[in-house]
N, C-alpha and C positions, 0 to 999 in steps of 0.2 A: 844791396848788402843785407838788404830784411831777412831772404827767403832761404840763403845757409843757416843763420841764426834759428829760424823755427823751424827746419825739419832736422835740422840733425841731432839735435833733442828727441823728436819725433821718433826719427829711425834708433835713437837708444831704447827709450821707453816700448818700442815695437820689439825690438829686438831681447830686450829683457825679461818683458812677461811670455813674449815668443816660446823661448824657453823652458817660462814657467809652465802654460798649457801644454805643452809636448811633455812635457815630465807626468803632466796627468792624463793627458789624452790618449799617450801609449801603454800603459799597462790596461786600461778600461778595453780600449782597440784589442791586445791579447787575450784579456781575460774572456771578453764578449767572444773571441774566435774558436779561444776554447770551450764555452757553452756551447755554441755550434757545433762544432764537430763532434760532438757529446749527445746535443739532440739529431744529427743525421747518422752517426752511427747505432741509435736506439730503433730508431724508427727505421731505417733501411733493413738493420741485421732481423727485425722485430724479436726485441729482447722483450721478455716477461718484466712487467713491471716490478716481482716480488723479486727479481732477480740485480734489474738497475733500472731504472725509473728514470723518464727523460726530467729534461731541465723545468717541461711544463706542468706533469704531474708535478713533481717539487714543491712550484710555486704554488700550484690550486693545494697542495696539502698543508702547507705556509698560511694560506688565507684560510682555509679550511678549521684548521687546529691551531689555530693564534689563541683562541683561547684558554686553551691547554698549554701551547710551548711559553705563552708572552711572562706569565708567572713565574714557569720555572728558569725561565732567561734571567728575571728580574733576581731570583733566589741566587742564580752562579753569580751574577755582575756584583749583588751585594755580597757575597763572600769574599770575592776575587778584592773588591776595592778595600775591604775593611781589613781584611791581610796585608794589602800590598800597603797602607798607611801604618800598621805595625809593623811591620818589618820596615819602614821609613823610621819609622821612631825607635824601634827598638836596636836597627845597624848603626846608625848613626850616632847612638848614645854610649852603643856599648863600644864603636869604635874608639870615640872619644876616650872613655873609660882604658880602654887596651894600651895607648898611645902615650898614656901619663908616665909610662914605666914600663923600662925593660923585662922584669920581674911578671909584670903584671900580666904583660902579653904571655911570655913564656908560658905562666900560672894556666888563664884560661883561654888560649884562642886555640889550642888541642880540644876542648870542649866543643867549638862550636864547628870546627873540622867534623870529630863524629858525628856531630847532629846531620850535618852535610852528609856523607857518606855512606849511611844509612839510610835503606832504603825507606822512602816513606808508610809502603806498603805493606812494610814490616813489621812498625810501630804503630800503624793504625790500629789494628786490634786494642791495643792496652792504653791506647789513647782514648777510644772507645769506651772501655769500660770504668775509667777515672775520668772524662769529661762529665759537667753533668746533665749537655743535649747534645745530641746529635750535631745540631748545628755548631753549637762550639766545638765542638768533636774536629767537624771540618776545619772550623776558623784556623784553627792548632795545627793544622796540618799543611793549611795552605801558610800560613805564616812561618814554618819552619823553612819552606822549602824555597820562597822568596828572603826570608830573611840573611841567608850566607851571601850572597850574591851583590848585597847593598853591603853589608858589613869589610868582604873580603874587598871592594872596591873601597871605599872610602879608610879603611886605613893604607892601602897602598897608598891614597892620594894624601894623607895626614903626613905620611913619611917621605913624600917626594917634593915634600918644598924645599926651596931652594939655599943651603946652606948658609950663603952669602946674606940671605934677608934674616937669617934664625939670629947670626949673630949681629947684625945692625939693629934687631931688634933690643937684643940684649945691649948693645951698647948703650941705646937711647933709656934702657932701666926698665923697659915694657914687663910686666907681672907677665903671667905663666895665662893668665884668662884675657888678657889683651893681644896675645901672641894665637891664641885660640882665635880668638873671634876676628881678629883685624887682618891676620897673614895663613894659619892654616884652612882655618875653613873658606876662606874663598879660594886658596888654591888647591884646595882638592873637590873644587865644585865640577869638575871635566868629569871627573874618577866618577863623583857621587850620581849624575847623569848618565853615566854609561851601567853602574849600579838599577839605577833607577827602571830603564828600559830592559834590560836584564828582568828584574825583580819583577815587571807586570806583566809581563808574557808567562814567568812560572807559576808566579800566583795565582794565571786561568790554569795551568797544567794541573795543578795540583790539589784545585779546586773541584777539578775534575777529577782525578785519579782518587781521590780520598772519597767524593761521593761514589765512585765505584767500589773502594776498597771499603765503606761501609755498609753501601747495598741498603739504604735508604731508600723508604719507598712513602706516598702520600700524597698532600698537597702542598706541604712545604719542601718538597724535592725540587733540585736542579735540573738542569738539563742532561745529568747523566742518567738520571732513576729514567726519563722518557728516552734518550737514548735504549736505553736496555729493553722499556717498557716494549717501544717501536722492533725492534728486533727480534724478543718473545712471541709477538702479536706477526710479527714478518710485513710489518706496517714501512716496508723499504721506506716508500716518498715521505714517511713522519723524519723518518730514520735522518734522511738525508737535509732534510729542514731541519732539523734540529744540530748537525752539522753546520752548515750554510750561520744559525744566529753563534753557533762558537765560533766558527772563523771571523764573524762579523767583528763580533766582542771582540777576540786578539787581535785584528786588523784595528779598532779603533783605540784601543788600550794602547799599541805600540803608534798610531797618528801622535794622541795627546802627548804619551811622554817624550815622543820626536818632538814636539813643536816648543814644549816646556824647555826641554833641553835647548829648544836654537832661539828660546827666549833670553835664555841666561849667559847665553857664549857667544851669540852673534856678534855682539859690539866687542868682539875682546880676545876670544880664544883663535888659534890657529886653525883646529877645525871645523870650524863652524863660517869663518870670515873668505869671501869667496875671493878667488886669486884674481887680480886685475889684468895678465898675460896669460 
């Protein structure tokens, strides 16, 4: 009777993380297949490198100019994060703010619709000229364009609790900042998480788009001014590394805010809790 008892434990725990590694094992297995068939079509058709650059130029241009790209990596990732934490702070606060009054939303959430809608591209110029560096220049741009996304999400979720608890609240005499903090803001932490992961992926976008739409050039440049620089110069393999650490960046921007997200919902929310059948 020992030997049921210890492997079918066994075969759960097998069969669990089983799962887990196939979920990482198969897109590496794709992605590696598509490198391949990328360096066998460069090298068979013999494409010009100034034209598309195998997977191994790339990389030797990667190790090459780390010393040029790692800086300006380091300049996007701090813009990108110090946006994406204002626009954490600034949706959130002004949802709160929106949610106290009918009036209030009515007043101003038209305002932050145009800020939305408007292209950023637009308003970069005269963002420009009244910022007073460059680099805030950007902050302000990348923070506009992540910030609708965390705001329009987290008041849908301020407004989608559940009636039934609003007024058990009231029964029990709960103040208006108890009723905040004890029942809305935990139930629209789903909302604020789907916000969240939203808001980190625009904030590289934008972070990008505003240092092209400023045309910043120097040592305190991102990875857009060496983007540009690289294609001036027709430095394709710079070009392409320098592609390669942005997708990096959004590839682990949207890991962290996935895993933060299924930190706070696992135990509890329906999407997050995995189905037993």
């Amino acid at each position: 009777m020992a030997e049921p008892i210890t492997t079918l434990p066994q075969r759960g725990f097998l069969a669990r993380h089983g799962e887990t590694a196939l979920r990482v094992v198969i897109p590496f297995a794709v992605v590696a297949l598509l490198i391949l068939i990328w360096h066998l079509a460069v090298v068979v058709s013999e494409v010009p490198q100034y034209i598309l650059p195998s997977p191994i130029a790339v990389a030797n241009s990667l190790y090459d100019d780390w010393d040029i790209l790692a800086p300006a990596l380091w300049v996007t990732t701090k813009i990108t994060l110090m946006s994406l934490a204002l626009a954490l702070v600034g949706g959130v606060g002004f949802a709160v703010f929106l949610v106290q009054s009918k009036w209030i939303e009515t007043a101003f959430y038209p305002i932050a619709v145009i800020l939305q809608v408007t292209p950023i591209v637009a308003i970069s110029p005269l963002i420009l000229i009244y910022a007073p560096t460059t680099q805030v220049a950007l902050l302000i741009c990348a923070f506009l364009v992540a910030f609708f996304p965390i705001l329009s999400n987290m008041v849908q979720g301020l407004k989608s609790v559940d009636h039934n608890l609003l007024n058990l609240f009231d029964l029990y005499g709960a103040s208006r900042l108890e009723t905040l903090l004890y029942l809305k803001l935990p139930a629209s932490l789903p909302y604020f998480m789907t916000g969240l992961r939203i808001g980190g992926g625009l904030a590289l976008i934008a972070a990008v788009v505003a240092e092209f739409a400023a045309g910043s050039a120097g040592a305190g440049s991102g990875l857009a001014f060496r983007l540009l620089e690289a294609q001036y110069r027709l430095n394709i393999p710079r070009l392409f590394a320098a592609l390669f650490l942005l997708s990096c960046l959004g590839v682990l921007i949207f890991a962290i805010t996935s895993f933060i997200s299924w930190l706070a919902l696992h135990r509890w929310h329906e999407s997050s809790i995995k189905r037993e059948n």
